[in-house]
N, C-alpha and C positions, 0 to 999 in steps of 0.2 A: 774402400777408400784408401787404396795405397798399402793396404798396412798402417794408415796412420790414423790417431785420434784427435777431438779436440775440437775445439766450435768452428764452422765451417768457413773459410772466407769469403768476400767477394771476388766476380771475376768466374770465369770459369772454374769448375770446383776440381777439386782432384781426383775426382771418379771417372775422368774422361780417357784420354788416350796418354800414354806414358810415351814420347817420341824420342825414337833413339839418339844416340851421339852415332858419326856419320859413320864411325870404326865398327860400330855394334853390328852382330849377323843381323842381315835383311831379314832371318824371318822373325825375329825378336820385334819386329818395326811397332806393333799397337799396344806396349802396355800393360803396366798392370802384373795381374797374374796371367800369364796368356797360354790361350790354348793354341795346340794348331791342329789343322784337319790331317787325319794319317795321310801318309803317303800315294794309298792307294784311292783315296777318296774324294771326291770334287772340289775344287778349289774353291775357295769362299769368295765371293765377289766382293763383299764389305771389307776382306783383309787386301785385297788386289787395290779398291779404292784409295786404303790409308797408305799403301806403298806407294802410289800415282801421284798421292799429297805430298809426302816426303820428298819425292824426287824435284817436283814444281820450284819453281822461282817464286811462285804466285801462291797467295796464300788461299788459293781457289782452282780447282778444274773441273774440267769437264771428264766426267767417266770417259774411259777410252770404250766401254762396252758398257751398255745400259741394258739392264735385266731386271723384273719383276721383282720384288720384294714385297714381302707381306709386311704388313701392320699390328704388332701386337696389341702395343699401349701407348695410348695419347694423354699426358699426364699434365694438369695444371698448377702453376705456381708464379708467386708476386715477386717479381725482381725489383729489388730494392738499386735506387739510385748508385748509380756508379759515382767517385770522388769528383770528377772534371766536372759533374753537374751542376754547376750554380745555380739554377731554380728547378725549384720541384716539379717533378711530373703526375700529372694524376694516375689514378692505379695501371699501373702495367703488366698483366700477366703473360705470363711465357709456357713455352708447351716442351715437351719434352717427350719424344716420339721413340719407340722402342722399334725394331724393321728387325726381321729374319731372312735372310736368302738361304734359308735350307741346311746351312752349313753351323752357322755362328748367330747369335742374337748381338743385336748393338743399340745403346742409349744414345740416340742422336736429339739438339737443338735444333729446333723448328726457328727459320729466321722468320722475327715480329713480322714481316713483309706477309708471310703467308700465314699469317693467325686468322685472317679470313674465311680457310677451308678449313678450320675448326669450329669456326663460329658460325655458320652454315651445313655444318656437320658431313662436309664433304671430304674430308680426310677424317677418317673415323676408323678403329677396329674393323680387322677382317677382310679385307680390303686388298687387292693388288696396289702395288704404287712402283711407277717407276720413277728415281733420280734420276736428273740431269745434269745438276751441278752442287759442290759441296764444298764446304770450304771448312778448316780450323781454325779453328778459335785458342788463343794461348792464353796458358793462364802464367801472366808477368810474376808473380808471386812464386810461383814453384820453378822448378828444374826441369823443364822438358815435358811442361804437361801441356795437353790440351782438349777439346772434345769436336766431336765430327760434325757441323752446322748442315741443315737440308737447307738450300738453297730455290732447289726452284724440283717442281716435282709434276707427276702427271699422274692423279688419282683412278683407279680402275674399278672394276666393278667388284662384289663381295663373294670372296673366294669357300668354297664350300665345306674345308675343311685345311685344316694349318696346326702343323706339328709345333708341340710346345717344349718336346724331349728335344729341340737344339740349344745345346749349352750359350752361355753370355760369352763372348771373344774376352771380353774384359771383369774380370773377376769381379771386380770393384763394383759395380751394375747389382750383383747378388748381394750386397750387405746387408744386412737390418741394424735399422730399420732402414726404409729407402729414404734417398737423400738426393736433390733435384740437382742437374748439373750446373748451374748457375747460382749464384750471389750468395749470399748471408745465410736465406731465408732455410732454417731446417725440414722444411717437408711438404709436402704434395698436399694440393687442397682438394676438395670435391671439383671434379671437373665441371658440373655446369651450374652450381652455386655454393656460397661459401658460409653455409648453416650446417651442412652436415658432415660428423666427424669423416676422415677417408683416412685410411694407409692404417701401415703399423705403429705408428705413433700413440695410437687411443687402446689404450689398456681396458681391459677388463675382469682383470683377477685381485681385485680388492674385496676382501671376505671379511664377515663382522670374529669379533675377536673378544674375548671375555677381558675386561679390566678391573683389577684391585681398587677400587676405590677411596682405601682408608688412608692414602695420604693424598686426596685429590682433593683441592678447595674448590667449591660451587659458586656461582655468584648467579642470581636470578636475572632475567632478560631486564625486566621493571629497575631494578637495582643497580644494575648496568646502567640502564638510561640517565637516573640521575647522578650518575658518580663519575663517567667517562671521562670527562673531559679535564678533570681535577689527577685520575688517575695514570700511574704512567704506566705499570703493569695490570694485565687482565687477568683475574681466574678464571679458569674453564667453563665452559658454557654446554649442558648437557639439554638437550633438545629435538622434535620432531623435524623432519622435512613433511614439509605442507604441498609446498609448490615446487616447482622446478623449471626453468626457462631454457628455449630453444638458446642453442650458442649462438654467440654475436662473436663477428670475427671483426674486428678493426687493425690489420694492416696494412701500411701507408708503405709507399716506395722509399721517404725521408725517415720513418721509424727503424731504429735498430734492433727491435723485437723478434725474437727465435719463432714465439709461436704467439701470435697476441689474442687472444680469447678472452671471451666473458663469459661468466653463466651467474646465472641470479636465483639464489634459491629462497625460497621464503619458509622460516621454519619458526617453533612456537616452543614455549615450556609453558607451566601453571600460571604465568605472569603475563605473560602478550607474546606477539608475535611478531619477525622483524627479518629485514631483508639482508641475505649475504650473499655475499658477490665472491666469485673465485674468478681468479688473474691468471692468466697468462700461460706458464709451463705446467699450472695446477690442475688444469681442464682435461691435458691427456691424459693426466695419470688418473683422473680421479672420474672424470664426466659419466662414463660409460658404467661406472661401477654406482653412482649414487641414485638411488630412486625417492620416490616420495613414499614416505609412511617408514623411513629407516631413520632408525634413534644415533646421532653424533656426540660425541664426545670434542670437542674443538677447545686448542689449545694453541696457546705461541699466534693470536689473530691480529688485529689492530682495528681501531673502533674509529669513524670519519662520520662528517655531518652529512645528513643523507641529500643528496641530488634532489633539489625542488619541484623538478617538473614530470619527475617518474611516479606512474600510478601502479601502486601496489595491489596485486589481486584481493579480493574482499578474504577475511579469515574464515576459515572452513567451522567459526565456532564462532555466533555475534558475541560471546559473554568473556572472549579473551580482547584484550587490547591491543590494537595496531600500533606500533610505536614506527612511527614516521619522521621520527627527528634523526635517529643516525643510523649508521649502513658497518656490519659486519666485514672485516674484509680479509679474505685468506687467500698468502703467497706462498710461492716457493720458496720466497727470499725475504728479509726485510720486514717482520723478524719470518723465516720458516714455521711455517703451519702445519700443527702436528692435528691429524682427523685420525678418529678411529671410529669404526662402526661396532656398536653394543649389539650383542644379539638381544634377539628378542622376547628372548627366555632369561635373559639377564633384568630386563625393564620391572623395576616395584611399582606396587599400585602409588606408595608413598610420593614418586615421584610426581603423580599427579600431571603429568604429559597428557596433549591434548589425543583424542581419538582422529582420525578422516570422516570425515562426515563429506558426503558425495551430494549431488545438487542433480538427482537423474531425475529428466521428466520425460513423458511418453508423447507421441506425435498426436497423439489429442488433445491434448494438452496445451501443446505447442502456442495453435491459435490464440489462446490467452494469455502469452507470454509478451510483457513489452517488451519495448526497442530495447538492446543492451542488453537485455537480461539474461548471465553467467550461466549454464548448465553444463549436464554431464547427459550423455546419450547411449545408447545398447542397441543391439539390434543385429539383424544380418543384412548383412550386404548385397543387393538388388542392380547393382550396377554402379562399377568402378571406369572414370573416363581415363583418357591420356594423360600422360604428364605433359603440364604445358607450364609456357613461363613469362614472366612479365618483368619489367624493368624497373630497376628501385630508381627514387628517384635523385639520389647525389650521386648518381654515379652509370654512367653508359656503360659499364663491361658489368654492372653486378649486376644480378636476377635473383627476384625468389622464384620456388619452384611450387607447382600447387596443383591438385587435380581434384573432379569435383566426383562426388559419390552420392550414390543413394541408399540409405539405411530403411529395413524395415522391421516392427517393434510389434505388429498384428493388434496394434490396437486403432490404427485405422487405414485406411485403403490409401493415404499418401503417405509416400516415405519421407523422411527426411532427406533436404537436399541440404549437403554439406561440402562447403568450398576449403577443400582440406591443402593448408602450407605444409611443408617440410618441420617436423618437427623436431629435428635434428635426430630422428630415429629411421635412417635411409634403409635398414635392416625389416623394419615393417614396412616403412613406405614404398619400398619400390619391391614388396612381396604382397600388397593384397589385390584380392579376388571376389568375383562373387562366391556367394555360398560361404561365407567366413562369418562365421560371431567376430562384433567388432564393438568397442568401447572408445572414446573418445571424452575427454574430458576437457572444461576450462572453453566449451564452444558459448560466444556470445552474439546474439538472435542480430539478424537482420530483417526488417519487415518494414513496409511501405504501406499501410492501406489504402492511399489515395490515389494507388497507382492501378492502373490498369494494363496489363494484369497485375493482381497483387502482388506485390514481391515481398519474400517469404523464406528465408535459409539461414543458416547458423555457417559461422563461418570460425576459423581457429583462432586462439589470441597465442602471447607470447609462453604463459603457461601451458598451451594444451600437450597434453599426452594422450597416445592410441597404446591400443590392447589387442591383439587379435584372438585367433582359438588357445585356448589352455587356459580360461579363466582360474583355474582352481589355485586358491592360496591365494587370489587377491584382495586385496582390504572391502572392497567395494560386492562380495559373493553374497554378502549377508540382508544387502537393502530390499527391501520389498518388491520394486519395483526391478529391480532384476531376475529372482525368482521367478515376478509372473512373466518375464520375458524365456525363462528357462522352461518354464511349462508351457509356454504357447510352445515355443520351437516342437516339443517332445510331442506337438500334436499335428505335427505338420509334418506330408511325406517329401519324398525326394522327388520326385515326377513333380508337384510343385516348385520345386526351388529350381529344379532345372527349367523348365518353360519360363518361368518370369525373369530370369536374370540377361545380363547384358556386361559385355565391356569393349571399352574404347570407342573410337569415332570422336567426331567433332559433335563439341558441347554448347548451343550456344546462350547461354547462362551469365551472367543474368539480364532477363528480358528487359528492354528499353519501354521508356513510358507512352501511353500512349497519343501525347502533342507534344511538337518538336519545342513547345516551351518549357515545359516539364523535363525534358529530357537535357536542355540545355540548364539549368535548372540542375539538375544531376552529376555533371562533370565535370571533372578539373581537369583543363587541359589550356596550354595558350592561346591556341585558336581553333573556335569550335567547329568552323566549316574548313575541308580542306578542298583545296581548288584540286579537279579533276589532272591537272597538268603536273602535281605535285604525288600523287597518286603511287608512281612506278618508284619514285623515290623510297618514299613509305615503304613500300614492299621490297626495294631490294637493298635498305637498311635493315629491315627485320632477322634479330638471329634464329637459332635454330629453336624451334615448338616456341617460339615467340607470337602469340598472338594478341592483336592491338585493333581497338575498335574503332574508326573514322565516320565522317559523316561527309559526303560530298553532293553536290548539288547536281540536277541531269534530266536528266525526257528517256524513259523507256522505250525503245526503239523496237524491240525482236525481243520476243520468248518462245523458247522451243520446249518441249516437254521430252526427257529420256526417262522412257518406262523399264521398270524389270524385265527379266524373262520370263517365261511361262513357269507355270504353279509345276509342271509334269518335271521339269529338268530336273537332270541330281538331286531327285528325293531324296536320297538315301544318303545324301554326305553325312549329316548330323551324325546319323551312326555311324558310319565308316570311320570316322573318325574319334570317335571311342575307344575304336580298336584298338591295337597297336599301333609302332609308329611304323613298320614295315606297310606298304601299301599292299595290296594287292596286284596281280599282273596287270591287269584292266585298267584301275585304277592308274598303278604306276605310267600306262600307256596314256592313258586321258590327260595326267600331267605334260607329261612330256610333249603331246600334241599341242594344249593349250599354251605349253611356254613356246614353242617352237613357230608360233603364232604371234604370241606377243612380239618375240623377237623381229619378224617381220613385220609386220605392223607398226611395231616401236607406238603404238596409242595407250593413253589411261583413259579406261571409262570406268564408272562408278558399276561396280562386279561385272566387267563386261557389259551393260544393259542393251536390251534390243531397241538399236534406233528406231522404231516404228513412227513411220509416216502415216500412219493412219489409228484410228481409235475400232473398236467393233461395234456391230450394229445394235449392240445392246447400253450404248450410252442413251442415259436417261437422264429429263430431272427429276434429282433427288425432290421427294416430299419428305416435309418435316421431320417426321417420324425416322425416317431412313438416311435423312443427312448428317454428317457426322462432321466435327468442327474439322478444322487444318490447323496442323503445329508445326513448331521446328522443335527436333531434338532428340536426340536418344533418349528411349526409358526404360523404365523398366516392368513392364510388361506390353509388348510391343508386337504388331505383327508379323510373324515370319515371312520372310520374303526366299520364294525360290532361287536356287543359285544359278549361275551363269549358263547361258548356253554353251551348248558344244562345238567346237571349230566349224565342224560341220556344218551348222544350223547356222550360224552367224553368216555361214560365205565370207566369201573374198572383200576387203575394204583395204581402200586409198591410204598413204602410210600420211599421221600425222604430222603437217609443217610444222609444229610448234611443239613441245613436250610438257605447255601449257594448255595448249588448246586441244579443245575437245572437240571433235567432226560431228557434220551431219553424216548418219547412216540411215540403213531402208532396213526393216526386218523383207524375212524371206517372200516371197512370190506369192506363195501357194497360201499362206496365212492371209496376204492382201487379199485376195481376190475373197475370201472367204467372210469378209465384212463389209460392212456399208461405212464407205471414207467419210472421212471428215478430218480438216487438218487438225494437226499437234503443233501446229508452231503460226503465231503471227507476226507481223513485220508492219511496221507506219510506211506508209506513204514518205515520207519525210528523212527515213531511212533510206530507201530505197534511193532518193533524187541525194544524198548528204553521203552513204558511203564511201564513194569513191574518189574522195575530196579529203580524204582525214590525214591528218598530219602523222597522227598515231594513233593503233589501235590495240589496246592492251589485252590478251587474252589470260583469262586466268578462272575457265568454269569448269574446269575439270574436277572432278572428286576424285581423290585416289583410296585406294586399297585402305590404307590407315586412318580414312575417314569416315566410314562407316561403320556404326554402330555395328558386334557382331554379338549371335546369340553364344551364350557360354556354353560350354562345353568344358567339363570341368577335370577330365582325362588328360585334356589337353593346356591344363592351369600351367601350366610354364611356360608353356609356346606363347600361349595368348598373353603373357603377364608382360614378358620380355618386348612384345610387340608394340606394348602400348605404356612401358620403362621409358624413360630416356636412355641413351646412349652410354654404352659403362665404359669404365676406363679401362678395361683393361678384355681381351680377349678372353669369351667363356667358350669352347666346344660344346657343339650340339649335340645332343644327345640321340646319335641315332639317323634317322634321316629328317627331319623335321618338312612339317607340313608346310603349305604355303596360306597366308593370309587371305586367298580370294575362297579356298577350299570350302571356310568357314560361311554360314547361313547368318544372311545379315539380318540385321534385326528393324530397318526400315520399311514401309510399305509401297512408298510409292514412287519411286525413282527420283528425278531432281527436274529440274528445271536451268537452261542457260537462259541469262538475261541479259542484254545486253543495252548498257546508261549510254546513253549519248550526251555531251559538256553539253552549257549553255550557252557558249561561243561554236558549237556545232562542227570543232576542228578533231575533236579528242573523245572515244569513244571505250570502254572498257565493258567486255565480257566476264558477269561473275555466276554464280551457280546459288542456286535456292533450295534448300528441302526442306520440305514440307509434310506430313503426316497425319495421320486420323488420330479422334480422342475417342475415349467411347461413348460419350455423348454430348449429347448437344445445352450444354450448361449456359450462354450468353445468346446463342442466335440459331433461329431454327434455321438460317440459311448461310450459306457464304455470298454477301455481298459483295466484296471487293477484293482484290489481294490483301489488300488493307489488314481486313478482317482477319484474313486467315494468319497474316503475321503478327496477329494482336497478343498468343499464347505462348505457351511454352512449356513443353515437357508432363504431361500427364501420360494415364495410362491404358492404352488399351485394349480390351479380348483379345485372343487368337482368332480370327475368322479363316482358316485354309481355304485356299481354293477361292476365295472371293473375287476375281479380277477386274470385276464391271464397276464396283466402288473408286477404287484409284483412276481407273479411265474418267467415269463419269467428273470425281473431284478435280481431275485434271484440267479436262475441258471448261468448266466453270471459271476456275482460276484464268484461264487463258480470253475466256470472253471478258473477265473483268476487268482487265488490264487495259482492252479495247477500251475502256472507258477513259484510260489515262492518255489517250495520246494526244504529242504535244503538249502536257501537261506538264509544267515543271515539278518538279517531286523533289524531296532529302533523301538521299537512302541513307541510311545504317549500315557500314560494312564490314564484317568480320573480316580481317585480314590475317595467315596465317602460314607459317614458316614449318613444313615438316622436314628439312636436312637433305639434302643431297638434289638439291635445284628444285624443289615439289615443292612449289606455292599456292596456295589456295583461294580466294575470295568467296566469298558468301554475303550473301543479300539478308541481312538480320531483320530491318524495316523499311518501311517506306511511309514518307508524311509528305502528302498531298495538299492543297490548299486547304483543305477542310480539316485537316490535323495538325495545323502546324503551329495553329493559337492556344 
């Protein structure tokens, strides 16, 4: 920061460029503490840029030479209202992009113009980018300062590895803590939501500390309550933490606040128990260091009338009292709040502090739990999905962040299905995995029984906290009901845990009811049908791992069926991949082939799958006994599906028009002829004569790579973790040569389905994708009657059956006669719509309500 200290201004900050007086040597030109490249050594393109600036009339140019720059760090932060502002703006966040050209690292301004390719996730870490044009920004308040603006840029593809040992041009860049080149605001937020702590800011070395007691006055919680408001100083307040709440961040563009934070803890002594709020600059120093079950000593507080319409977690003990009339409050400032933490070897029985008392119940349990009802949960983890995220709703740039898991506790065949937010602990949440002991606290029940299917999950409140492996030393080791989850585990082998686990792919959770009145019935949203015309909007609003559920009106025109490959292909990857992360020569070849493929082709298909125009001569109908329902959804014990075929085997195909659209293909010659045909895909009458008349037609069935459920592999717990992360801020190196996402054996059965809605004005037609899969049994219908039906479920579990082939054919073709039934029929679909970063959109068919389902 210059050498200088002190609370940071508005305006460009003084970390930027230091621009010389015209006398000064040109090569002093950027600032700072400045480095330069030796003599002998490449000239830096970033320092050549800032001398092209200098020279300029113009407070902008054009590179005279435009060169490749990597992308270290894409960093977010709230720019508070500039002074000329006379009405407030709603939140504004700003980016702050970090670029190495080999030589020098430099902290450039992302202009607000291009905060779209962040939000979209197409300027991301890792990345080639070339500038085109850049300009300076001064900052009016200092002497000759200013910072380097990206103006206009050309994003590249993800570079395979990027030196990190090139120094900052500008010293200023390396301070601690990091400090954002623009406005007031002192520090960097979570890049894609603003619950979890991020940067050097959030401390963590606040350790309990033995305290003298004998001249410390006490005042009981209860005794508090009646005396407050008459009193003007407080005595110290000696007490448990009970609860502990995700941060709340509320900064506003018109707020002058460094860092504005909330957290809410709710703590007890022998007297009741009562909520404390910690403010502002309090949260970094103290968040990360306070847990639940640590004994405080709090001092120098201030006592206010508590907030009306905030619901207080129930007391982990009904025989202490809730005191809901006034609210704890500790600042840095006004008066400063002295906390210290008592160890736990210090705590007398005399004090009479309450114990934690935990609310764990088991998934058998479950079923008899009501709506609402508070629990704590154990288990290992059976399948971890994506990070995905959804929009709050006062505010178009904020999101929560949330992804849905499956726990299992061996006390009964379903796991729990838990739709896990950001619990402002980014350090476990974007570190779990299958195969992990995992605890989860403060989840409260969601359940429907009138729905069909029942819907049934527990989902996190503002208190939950996660636990992953290293239980030992926690308050909750001692409950019963954990034990017997310690001794189930110790009787279960590893060849189990590995076969039934899963992670990532598209989730589609939670299932819709089954009449379109009921389901309307279900949502808040302004308008519950959206018109097909409105559609592309929707989707190319959506940010990145944004996913949003619509319902539009249509006549199913065309369903094609894309099957796997055969069962025989890359047996062997599941191990191969175990190995190390060196490949093998073969190996290493079979990559290189398959990419050198894609790259021609330029197609996504759902793991390469073989377009087969034909079914084999052993489709049958299924009898009862052998029919097996249709789902959508990753699970967690799922049938392995063969991985991709090999270049070879696929042949040659026509390069994708669209990097949405997914082609028809032919599997190979020699296999057609070796079956009795029968089509894979039907088309209306109606279709056919309306095609070529549409005004637009939206393609969007492709499945991609990061939407397929894959089986774990647990060797490979990093690779796979990072895959199915959002996006970090900040550049990691690979370790090594890292695998590729298709390597992996997917964990669905039976390829996908394109479908494609035709409007009810018959101008506007949209291509989306369907998956579908086996349950392992037939629980509601000995048959599939309709599409209908098979979209009726959601996510159960079933056997391994290898080598089985003729079951997903034969479900295939059913499914596809069924549909026959719809035509010209006007339908609702249900449409999962979904934003995975770097122009990879998705659409998904979740339901369909037909005339018969729509009352």
């Amino acid at each position: 920061m210059s050498g200088e200290l002190g609370q940071p201004q508005a305006g460009p900050s003084h970390a930027g460029l230091d621009l010389p007086n015209p006398e000064r040597n040109r090569a002093g030109v950027p600032g700072g503490v400045i480095r330069r490249a030796g003599a002998q050594g490449r000239r830096s393109w970033i320092q050549k840029v800032l001398e092209q600036i200098t020279d300029s009339p113009l407070q902008w140019v054009t590179p005279s030479e435009v060169v490749p720059v990597a992308v270290l760090a894409v960093q977010r932060y709230l720019l508070e209202d500039e002074p000329r502002d006379t009405i407030p703006k709603p939140p504004l966040y700003c980016y702050d992009v970090t670029i190495s050209d080999g030589v020098y690292q430099e902290k450039c301004y992302l202009d607000p113009s291009l905060n779209f390719l962040v939000y979209k996730n197409i300027l991301k870490v890792g990345i080639e980018m070339k500038i085109s044009r850049v300009s300076c920004l001064y900052n009016e308040k200092r002497l000759g300062q200013g910072i380097l603006c990206i103006d206009n840029v050309h994003c590249g593809e993800t570079l395979e590895d990027i030196s990190l040992e090139t120094p900052f041009r500008n010293s200023a860049h390396e301070e601690v803590p990091e400090r954002p080149l623009r406005g007031g605001k002192s520090h960097y937020l979570a890049l894609w939501n603003n619950e979890d702590p991020y940067g050097d800011i959030w401390l963590t070395n606040k350790q309990p500390e033995e305290h003298n007691f004998n001249n410390t006055k006490i005042i009981s919680l209860s005794h508090l309550e009646m005396t407050w408001s008459s009193r003007r100083n407080f005595p110290a307040l000696l007490v448990r933490i009970l609860h502990k709440s995700k941060l709340r961040y509320y900064g506003k563009p018109d707020k002058k606040m460094i860092e504005p934070y909330q957290t809410f803890l709710e703590v007890a002594d022998s007297s009741g128990t009562v909520s404390v709020i910690m403010w502002n600059a309090l949260c970094p120093e103290w968040y990360k260091s306070l847990r639940v079950g640590l004994v405080l000593l709090l001092q120098d507080y201030s006592v206010k009338k508590s907030y009306p319409f905030r619901m207080q977690p129930l007391p982990v003990d009904p025989q202490i009292k809730l005191i809901s009339t006034m609210e704890i409050c500790l600042n840095l400032r006004d008066p400063p709040t002295n906390i210290i933490i008592i160890p736990e070897k210090q705590v007398k029985p005399e004090w009479r502090l309450p114990k934690l008392n935990h609310r764990f119940i088991t998934r058998s349990e479950l079923d008899d739990m009501p709506e609402n009802h508070i629990c704590d949960v154990i288990g290992i983890l059976v399948f971890v999905g994506r990070v995905q995220r959804s929009k709050k709703k006062e505010s178009r740039e904020d999101f929560w962040s949330y992804r849905w898991i499956h726990i299992a506790d061996g006390t009964s065949e379903q796991p729990f299905i838990v739709e896990l937010f950001s619990t402002s602990q980014p350090e476990i949440f974007e570190n779990i995995y299958p195969m992990t002991y995992f605890v989860c606290t403060q989840l409260k029940l969601v359940r429907n029984d009138a729905q069909v299917p029942k819907l049934l999950y527990l989902t996190t409140t503002n208190e939950s906290r996660v636990f992953l492996t290293g239980h030992r030393g926690q308050p909750y080791t001692n409950d019963i009901k954990v034990k017997n989850f310690i001794h189930w585990i110790k009787t279960r082998t590893d060849s189990e845990e590995v076969r039934t686990t899963v992670i990532g792919g598209y989730y589609p959770y939670p299932p819709v009811p089954e009449t379109f009145s009921k389901y309307s019935n279900s949502v808040k949203v302004e308008s519950l049908l959206t018109a097909i015309s409105e559609v592309r909007k929707e989707i190319e609003d959506l940010q990145y791992r944004e996913q949003k559920r619509i319902a539009i009106q249509g006549i199913i025109t065309v369903i094609k069926y894309i099957p796997h490959a055969t069962a025989t292909e890359n047996a062997s990857a599941s191990e191969t991949l175990r190995n190390a992360n060196r490949p093998s020569t073969s190996q290493a070849t079979r990559k290189e082939n398959q990419s050198q493929e894609r790259d021609n082709n330029k197609q996504y298909q759902d793991d390469d799958p073989m377009g087969s125009q034909y079914f084999p001569a052993t489709h049958e109908s299924l009898s009862p006994t052998k029919k097996k329902r249709i789902l959508q959804g990753p699970c967690a014990k799922l049938i392995p599906v063969p991985q991709p075929e090999t270049s070879a085997q696929r042949g040659n195909r026509p390069d994708t028009p669209n990097i949405f659209q997914c082609r028809e293909s032919t599997s190979a010659g020699v296999q057609g002829k070796a079956r009795k045909t029968i089509s894979d895909r039907w088309e209306s009458p109606l279709w056919r004569e309306k095609k070529f008349g549409l005004i637009d037609h939206l393609h969007y069935s492709c499945v991609h790579p990061e939407s397929i459920p894959r089986k774990f592999i647990f060797e490979q717990r990093k690779f796979l973790t990072e895959q199915f992360n959002s996006q970090p801020a900040k550049y990691i190196p690979p370790e090594g040569r890292p695998p590729k996402l298709e390597d992996f054996k997917s964990a669905r059965s039976l390829g996908h389905f394109e479908v494609t809605i035709l409007g009810l004005n018959h101008e506007i037609a949209i291509d989306v994708a369907f998956l579908p899969m086996y349950s392992p049994e037939d629980l509601r219908t000995s048959q599939i009657d309709t599409l209908l039906t098979c979209m009726n479920y959601s996510c159960v579990y079933p056997q391994e059956t290898p080598g089985n082939d003729r079951l997903p054919r034969a479900l295939a073709g059913d499914i596809i006669k069924a549909v026959t039934k719809l035509d010209k029929v006007h339908i609702v679909g249900i449409l999962d719509i979904c934003n995975l970063g770097n122009n990879k959109v998705e659409v998904y068919l979740h339901k369909i309500y037909s005339p018969t389902n729509t009352s």
